[in-house]
PDB file of N, CA, C, O and CB in Angstrom:
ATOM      1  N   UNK A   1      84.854  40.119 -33.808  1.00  0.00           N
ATOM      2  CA  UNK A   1      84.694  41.512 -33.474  1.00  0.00           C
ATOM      3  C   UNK A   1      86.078  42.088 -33.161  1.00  0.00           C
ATOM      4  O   UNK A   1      86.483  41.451 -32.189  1.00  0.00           O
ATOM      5  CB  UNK A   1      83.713  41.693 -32.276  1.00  0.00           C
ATOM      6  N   UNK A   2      87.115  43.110 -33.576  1.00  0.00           N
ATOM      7  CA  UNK A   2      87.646  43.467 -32.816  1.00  0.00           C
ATOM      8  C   UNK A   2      87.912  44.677 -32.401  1.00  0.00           C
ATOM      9  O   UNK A   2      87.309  45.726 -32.623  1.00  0.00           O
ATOM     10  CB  UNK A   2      88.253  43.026 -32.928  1.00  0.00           C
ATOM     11  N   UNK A   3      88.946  44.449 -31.721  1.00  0.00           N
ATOM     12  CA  UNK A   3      89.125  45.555 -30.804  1.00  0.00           C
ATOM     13  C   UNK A   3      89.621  46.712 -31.206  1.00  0.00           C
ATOM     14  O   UNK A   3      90.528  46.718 -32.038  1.00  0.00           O
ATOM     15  CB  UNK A   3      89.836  45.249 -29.866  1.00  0.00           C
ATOM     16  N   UNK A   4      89.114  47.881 -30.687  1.00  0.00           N
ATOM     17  CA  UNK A   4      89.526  49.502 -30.035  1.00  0.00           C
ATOM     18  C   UNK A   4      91.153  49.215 -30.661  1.00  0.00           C
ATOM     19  O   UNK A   4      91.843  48.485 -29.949  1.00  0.00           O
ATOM     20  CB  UNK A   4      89.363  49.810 -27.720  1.00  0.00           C
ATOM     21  N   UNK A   5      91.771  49.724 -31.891  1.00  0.00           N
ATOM     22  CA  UNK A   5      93.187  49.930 -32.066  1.00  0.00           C
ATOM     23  C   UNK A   5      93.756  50.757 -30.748  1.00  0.00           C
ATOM     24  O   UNK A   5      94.699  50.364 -30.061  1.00  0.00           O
ATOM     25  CB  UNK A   5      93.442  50.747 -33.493  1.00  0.00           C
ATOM     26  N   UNK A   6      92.804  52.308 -30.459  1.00  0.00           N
ATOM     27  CA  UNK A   6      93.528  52.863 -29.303  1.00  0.00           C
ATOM     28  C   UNK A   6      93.684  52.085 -27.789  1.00  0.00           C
ATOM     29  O   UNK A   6      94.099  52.749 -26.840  1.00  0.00           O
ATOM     30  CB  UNK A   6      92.840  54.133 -29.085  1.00  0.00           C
ATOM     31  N   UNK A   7      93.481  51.255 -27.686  1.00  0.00           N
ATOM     32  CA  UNK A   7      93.030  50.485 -26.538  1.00  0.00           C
ATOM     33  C   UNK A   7      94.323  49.617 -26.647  1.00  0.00           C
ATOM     34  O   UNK A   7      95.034  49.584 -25.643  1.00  0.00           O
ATOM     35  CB  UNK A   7      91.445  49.680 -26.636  1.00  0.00           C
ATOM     36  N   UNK A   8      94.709  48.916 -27.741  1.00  0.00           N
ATOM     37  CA  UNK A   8      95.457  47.910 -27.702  1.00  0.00           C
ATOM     38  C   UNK A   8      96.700  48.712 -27.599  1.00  0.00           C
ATOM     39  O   UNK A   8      97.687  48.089 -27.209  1.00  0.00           O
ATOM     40  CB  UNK A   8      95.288  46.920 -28.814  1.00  0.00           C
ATOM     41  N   UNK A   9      96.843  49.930 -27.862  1.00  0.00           N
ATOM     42  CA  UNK A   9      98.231  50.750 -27.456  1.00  0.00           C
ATOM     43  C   UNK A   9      98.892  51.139 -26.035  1.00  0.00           C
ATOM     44  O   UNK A   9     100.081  51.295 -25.758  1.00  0.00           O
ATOM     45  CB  UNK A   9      98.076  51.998 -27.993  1.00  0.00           C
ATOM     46  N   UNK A  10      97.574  51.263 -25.104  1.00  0.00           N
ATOM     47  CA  UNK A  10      98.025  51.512 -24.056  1.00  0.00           C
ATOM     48  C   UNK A  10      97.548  50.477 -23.001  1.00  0.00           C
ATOM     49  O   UNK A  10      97.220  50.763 -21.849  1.00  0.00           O
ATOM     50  CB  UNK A  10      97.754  52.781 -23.830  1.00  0.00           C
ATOM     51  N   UNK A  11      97.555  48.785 -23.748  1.00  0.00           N
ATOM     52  CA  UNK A  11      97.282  48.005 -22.452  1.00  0.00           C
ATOM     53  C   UNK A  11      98.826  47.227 -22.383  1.00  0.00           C
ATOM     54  O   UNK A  11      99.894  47.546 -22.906  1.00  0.00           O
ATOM     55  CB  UNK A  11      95.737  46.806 -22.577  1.00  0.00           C
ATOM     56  N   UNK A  12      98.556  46.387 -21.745  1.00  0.00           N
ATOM     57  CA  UNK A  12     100.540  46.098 -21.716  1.00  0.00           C
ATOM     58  C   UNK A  12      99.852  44.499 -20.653  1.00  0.00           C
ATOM     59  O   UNK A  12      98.845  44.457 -19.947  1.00  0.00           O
ATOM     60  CB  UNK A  12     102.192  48.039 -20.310  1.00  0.00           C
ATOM     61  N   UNK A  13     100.905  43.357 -20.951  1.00  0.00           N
ATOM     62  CA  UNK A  13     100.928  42.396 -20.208  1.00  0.00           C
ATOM     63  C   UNK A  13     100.924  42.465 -18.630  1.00  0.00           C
ATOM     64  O   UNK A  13     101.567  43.249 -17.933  1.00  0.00           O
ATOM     65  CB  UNK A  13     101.857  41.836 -20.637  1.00  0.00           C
ATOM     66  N   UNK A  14     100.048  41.460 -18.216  1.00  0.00           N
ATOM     67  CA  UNK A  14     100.094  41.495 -16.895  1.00  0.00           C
ATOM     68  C   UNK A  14     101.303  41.413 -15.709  1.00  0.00           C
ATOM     69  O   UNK A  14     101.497  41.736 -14.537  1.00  0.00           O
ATOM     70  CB  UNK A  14      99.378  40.661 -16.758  1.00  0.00           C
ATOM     71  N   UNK A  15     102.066  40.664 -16.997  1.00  0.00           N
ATOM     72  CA  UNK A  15     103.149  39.742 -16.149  1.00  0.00           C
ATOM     73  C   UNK A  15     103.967  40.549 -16.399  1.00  0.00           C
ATOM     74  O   UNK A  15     104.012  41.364 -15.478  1.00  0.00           O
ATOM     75  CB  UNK A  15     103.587  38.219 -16.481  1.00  0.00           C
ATOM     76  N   UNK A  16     104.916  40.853 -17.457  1.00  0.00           N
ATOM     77  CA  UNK A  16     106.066  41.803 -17.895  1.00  0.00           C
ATOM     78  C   UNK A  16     105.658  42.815 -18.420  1.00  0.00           C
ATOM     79  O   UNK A  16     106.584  43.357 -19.023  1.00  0.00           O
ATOM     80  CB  UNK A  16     106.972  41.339 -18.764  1.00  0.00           C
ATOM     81  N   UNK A  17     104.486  43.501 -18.522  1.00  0.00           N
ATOM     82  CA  UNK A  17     104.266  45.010 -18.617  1.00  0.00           C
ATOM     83  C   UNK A  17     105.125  45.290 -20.017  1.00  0.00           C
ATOM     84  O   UNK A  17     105.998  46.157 -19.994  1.00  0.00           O
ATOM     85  CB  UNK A  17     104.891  45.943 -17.122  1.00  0.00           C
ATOM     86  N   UNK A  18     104.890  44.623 -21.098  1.00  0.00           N
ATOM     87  CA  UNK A  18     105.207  44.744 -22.508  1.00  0.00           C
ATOM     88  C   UNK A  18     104.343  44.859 -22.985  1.00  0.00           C
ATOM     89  O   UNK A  18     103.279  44.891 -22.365  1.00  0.00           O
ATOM     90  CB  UNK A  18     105.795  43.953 -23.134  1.00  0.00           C
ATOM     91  N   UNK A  19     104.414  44.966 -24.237  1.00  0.00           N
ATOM     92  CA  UNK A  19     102.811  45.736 -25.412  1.00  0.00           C
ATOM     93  C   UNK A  19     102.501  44.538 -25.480  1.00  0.00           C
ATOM     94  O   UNK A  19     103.116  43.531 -25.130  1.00  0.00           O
ATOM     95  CB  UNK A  19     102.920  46.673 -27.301  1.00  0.00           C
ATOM     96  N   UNK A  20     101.595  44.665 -25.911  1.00  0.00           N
ATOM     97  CA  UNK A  20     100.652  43.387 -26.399  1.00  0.00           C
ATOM     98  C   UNK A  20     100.221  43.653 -28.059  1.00  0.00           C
ATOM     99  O   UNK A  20      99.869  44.699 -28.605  1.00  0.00           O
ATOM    100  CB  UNK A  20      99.037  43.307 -25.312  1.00  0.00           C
ATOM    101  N   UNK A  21     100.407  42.216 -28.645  1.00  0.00           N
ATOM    102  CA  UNK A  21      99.566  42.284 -30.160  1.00  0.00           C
ATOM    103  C   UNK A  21      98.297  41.633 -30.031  1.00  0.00           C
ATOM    104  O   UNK A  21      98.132  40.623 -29.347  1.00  0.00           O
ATOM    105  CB  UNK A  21     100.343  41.491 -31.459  1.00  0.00           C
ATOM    106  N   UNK A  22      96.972  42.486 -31.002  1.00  0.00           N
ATOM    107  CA  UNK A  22      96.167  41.908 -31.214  1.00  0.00           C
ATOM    108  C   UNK A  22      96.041  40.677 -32.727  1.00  0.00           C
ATOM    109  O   UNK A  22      96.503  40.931 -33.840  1.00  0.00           O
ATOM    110  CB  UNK A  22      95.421  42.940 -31.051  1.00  0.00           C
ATOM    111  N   UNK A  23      95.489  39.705 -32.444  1.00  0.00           N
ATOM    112  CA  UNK A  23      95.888  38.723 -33.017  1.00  0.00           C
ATOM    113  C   UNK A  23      94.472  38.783 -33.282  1.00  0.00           C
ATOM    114  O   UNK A  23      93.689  38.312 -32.457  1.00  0.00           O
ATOM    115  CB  UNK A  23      96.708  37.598 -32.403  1.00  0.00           C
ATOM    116  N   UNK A  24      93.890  39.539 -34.803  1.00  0.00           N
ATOM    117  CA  UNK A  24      92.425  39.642 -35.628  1.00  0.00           C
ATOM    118  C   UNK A  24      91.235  37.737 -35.872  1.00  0.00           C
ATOM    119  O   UNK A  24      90.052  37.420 -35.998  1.00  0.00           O
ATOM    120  CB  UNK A  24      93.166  40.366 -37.663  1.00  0.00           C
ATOM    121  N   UNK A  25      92.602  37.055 -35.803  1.00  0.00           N
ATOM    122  CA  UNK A  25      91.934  35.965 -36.637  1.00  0.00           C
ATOM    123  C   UNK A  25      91.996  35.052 -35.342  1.00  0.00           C
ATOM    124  O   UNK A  25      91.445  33.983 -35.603  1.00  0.00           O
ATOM    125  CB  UNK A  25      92.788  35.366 -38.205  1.00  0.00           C
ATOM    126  N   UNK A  26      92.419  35.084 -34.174  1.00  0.00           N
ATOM    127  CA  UNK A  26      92.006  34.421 -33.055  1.00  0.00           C
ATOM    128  C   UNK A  26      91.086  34.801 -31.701  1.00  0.00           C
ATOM    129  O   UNK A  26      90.559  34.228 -30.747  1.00  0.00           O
ATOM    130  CB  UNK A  26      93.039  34.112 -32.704  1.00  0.00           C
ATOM    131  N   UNK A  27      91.250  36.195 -32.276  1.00  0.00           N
ATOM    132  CA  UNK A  27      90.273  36.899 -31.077  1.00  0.00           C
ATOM    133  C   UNK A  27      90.403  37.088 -29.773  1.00  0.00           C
ATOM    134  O   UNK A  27      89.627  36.953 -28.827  1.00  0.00           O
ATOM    135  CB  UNK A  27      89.244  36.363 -30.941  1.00  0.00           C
ATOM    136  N   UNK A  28      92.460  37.709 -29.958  1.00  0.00           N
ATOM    137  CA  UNK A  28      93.153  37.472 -28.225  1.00  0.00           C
ATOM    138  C   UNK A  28      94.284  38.148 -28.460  1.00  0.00           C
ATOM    139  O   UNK A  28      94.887  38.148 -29.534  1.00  0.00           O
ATOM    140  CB  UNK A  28      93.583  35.735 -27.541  1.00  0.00           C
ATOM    141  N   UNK A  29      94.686  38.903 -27.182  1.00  0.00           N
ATOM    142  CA  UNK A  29      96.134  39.373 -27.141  1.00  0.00           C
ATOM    143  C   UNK A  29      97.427  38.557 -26.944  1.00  0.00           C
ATOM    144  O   UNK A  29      97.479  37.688 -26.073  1.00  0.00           O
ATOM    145  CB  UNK A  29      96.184  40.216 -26.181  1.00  0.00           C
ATOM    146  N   UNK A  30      98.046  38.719 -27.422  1.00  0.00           N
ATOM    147  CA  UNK A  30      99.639  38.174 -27.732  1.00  0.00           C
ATOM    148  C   UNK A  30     100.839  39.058 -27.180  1.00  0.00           C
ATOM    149  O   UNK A  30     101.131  40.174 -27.612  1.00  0.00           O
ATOM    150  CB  UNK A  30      99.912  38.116 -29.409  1.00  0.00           C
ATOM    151  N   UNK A  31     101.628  38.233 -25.932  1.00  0.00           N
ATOM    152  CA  UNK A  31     102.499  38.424 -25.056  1.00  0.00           C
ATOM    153  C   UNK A  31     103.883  38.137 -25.942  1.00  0.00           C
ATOM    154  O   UNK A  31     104.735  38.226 -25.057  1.00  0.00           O
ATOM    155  CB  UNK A  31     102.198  37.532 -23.780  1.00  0.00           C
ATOM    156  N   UNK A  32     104.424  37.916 -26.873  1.00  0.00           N
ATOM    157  CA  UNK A  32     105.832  37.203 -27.137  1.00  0.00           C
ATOM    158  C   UNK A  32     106.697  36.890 -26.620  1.00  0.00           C
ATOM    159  O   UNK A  32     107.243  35.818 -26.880  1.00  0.00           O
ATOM    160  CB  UNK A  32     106.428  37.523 -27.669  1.00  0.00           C
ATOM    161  N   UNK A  33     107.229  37.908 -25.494  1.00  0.00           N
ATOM    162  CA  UNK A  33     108.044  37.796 -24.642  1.00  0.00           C
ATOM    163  C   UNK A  33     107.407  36.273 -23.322  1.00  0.00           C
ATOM    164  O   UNK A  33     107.889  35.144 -23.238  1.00  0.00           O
ATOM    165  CB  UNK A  33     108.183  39.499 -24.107  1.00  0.00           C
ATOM    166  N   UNK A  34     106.391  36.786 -22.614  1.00  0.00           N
ATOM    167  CA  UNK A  34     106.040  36.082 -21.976  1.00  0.00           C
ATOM    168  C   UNK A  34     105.594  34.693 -22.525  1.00  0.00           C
ATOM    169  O   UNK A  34     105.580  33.663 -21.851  1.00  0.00           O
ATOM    170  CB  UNK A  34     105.340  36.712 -21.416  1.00  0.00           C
ATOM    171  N   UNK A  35     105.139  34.821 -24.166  1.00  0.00           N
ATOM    172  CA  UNK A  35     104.729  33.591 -24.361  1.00  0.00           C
ATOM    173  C   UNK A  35     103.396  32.866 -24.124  1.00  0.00           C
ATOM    174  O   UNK A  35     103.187  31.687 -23.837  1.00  0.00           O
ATOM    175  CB  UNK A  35     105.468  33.076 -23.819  1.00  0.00           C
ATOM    176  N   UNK A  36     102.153  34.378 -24.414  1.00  0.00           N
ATOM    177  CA  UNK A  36     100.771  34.098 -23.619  1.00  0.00           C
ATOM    178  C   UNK A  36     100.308  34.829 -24.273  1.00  0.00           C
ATOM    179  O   UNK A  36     100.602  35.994 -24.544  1.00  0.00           O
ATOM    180  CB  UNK A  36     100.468  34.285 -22.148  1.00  0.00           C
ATOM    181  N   UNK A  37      99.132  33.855 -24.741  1.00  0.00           N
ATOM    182  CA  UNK A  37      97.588  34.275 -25.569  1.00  0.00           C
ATOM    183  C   UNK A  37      97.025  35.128 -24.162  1.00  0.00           C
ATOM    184  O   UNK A  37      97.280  34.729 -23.026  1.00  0.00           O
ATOM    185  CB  UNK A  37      96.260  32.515 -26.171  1.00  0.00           C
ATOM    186  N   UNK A  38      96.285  36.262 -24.424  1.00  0.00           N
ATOM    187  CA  UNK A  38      94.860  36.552 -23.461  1.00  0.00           C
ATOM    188  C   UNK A  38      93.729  36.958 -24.586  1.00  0.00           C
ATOM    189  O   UNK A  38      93.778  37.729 -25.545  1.00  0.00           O
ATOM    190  CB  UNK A  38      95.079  38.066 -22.160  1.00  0.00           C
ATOM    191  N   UNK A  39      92.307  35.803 -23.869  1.00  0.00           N
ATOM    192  CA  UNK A  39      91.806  36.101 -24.781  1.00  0.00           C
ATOM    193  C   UNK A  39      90.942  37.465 -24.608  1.00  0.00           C
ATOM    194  O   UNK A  39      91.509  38.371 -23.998  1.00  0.00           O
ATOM    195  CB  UNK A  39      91.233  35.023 -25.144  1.00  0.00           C
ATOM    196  N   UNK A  40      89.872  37.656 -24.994  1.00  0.00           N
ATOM    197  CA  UNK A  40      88.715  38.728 -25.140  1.00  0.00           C
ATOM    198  C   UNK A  40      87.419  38.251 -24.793  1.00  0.00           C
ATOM    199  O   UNK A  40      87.031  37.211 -25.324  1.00  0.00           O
ATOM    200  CB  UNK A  40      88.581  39.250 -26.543  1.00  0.00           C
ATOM    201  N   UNK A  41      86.524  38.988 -23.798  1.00  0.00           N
ATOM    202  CA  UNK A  41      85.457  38.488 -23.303  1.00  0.00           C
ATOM    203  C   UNK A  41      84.448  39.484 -23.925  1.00  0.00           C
ATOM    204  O   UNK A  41      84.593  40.640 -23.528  1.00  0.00           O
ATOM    205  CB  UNK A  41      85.502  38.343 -21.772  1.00  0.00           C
ATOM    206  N   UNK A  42      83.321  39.244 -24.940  1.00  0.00           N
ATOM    207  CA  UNK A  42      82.644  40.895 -25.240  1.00  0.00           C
ATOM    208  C   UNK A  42      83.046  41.699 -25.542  1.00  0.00           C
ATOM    209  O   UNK A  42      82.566  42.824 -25.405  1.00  0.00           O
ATOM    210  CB  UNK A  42      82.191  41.587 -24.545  1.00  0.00           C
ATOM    211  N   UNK A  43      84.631  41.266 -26.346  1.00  0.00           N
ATOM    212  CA  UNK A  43      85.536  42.611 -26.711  1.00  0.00           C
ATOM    213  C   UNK A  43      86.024  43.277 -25.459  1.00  0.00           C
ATOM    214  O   UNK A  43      86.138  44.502 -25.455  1.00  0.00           O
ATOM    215  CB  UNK A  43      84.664  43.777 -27.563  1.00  0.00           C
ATOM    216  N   UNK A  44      86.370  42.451 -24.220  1.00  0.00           N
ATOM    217  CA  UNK A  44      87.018  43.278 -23.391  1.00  0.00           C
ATOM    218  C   UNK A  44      88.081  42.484 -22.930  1.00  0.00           C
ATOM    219  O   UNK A  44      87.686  41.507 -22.295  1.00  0.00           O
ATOM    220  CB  UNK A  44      86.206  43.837 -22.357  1.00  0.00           C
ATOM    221  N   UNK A  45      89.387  42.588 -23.049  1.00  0.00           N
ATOM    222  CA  UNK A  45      90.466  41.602 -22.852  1.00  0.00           C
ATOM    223  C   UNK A  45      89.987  41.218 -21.069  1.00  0.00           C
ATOM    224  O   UNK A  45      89.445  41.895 -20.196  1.00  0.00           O
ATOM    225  CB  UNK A  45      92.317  42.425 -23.188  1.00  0.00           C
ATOM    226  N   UNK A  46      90.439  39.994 -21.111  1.00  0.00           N
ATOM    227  CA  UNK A  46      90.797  39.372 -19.517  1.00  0.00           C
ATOM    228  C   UNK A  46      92.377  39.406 -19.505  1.00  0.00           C
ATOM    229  O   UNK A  46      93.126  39.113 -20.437  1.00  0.00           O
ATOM    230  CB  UNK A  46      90.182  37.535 -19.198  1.00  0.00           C
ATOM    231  N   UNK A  47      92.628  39.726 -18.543  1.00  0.00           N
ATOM    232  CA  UNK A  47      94.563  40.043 -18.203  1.00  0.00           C
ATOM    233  C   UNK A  47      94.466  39.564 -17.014  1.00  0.00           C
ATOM    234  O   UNK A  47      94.636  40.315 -16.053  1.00  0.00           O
ATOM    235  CB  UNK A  47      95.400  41.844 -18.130  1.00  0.00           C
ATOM    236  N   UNK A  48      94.190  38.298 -16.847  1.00  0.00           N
ATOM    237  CA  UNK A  48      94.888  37.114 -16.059  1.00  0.00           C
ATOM    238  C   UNK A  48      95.697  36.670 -16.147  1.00  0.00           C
ATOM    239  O   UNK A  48      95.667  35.773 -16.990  1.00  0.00           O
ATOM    240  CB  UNK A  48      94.582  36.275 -15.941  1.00  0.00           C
ATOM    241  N   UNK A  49      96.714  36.827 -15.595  1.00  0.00           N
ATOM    242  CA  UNK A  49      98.181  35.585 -15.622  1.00  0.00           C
ATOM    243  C   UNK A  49      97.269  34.336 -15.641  1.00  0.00           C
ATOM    244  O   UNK A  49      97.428  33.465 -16.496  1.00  0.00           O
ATOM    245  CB  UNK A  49      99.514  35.525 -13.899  1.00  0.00           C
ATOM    246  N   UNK A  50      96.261  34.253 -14.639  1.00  0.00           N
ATOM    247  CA  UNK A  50      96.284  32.651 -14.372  1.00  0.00           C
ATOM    248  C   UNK A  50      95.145  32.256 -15.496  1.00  0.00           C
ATOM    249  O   UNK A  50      94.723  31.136 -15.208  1.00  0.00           O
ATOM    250  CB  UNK A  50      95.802  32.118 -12.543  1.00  0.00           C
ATOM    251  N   UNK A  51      94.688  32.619 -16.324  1.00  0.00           N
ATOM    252  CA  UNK A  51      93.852  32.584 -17.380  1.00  0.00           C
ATOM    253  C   UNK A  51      94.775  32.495 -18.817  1.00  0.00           C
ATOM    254  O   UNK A  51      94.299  32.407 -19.949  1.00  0.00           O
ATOM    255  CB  UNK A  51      92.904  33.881 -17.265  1.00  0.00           C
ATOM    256  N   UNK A  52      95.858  32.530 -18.549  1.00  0.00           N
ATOM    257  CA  UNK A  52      96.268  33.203 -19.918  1.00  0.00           C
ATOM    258  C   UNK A  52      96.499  31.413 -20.514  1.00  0.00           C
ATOM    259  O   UNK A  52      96.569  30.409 -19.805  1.00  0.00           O
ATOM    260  CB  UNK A  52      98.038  34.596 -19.856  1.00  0.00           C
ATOM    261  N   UNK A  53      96.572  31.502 -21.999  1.00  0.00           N
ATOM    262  CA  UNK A  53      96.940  30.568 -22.557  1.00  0.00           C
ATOM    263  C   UNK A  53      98.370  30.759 -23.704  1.00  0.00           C
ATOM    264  O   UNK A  53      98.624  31.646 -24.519  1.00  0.00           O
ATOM    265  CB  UNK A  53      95.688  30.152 -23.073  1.00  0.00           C
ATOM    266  N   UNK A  54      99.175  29.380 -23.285  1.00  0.00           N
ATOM    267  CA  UNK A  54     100.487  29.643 -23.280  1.00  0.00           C
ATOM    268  C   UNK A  54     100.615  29.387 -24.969  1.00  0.00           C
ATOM    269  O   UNK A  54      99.781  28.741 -25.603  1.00  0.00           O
ATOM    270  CB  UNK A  54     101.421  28.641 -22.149  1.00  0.00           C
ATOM    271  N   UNK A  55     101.736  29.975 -25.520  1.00  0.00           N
ATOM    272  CA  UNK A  55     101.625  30.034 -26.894  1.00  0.00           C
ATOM    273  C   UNK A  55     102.935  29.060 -27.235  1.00  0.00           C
ATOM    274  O   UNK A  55     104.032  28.892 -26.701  1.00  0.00           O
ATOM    275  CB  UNK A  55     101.645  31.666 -27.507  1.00  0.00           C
ATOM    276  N   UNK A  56     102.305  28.544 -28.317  1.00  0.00           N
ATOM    277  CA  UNK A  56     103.606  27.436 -28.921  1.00  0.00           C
ATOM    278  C   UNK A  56     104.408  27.753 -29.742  1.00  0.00           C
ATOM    279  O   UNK A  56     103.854  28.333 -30.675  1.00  0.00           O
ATOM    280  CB  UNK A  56     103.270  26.296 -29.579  1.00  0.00           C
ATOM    281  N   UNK A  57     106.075  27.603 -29.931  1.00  0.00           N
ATOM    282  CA  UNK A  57     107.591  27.955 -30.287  1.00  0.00           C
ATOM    283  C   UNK A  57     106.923  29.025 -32.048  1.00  0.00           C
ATOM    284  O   UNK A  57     107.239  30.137 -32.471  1.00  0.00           O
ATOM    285  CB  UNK A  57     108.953  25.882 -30.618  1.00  0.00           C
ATOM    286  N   UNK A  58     106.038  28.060 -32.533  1.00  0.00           N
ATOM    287  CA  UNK A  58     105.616  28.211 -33.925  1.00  0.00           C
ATOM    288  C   UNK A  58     104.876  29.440 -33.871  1.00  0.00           C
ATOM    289  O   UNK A  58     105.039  30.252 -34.781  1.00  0.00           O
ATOM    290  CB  UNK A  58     104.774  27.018 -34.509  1.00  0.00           C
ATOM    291  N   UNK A  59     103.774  29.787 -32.560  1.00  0.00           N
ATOM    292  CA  UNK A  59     102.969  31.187 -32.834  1.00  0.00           C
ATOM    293  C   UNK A  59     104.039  32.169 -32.543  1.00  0.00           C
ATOM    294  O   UNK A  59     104.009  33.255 -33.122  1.00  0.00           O
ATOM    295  CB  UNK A  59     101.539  31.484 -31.813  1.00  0.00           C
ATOM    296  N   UNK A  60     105.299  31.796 -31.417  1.00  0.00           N
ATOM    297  CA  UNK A  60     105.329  33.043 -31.217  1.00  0.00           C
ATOM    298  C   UNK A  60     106.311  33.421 -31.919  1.00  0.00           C
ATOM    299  O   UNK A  60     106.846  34.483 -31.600  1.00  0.00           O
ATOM    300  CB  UNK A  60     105.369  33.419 -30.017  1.00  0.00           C
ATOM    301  N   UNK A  61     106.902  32.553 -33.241  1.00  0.00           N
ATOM    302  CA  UNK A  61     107.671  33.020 -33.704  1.00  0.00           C
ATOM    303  C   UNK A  61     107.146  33.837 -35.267  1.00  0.00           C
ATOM    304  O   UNK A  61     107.830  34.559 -35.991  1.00  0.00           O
ATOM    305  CB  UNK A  61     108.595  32.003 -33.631  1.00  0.00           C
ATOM    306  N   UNK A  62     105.822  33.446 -35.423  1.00  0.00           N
ATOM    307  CA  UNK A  62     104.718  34.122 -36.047  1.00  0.00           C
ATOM    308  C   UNK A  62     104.690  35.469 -35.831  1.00  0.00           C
ATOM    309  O   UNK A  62     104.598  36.273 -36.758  1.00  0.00           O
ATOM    310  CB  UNK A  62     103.532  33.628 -35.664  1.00  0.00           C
ATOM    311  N   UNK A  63     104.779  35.859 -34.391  1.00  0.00           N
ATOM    312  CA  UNK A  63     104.081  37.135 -33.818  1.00  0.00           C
ATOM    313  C   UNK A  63     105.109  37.995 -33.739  1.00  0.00           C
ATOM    314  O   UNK A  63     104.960  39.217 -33.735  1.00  0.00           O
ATOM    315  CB  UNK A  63     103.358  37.019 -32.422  1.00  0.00           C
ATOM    316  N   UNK A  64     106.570  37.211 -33.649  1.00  0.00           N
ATOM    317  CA  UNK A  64     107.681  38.483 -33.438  1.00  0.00           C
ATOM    318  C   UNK A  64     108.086  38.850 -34.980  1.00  0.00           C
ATOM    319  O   UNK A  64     108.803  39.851 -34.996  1.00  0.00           O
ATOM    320  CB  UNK A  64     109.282  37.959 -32.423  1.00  0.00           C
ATOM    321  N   UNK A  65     107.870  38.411 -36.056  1.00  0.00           N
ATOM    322  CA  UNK A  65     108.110  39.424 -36.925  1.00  0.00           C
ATOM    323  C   UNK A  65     107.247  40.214 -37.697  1.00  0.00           C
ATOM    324  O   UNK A  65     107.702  41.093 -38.429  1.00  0.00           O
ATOM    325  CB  UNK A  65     108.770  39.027 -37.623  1.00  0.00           C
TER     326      UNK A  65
END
């Protein structure tokens, strides 16, 4: 399912307050900077630091270009 495009514009990381990418084929927002999956509950992101799942050298170098 995903998400609200307008939605994903004005939410921003928990931790460093940077944009976030939605990532269609995993079903979760993407931190780059921070280096953190958040996933989606019912189509409604969870923005837990302490929930978040940490992303490996390979995704996030996926996600920054």
């Amino acid at each position: 399912m995903a998400i609200n495009a307008a939605l994903t514009d004005i939410l921003a990381c928990p931790v460093c307050k940077g944009k976030l990418k939605y990532d269609k084929q995993g079903d979760r927002l993407i931190c780059t900077f921070d280096k953190f999956a958040y996933r989606l509950s019912n189509n409604i992101p969870v923005l837990l630091a302490d929930e978040a799942t940490p992303l490996t050298s390979e995704e996030c170098e996926q996600w920054r270009s």
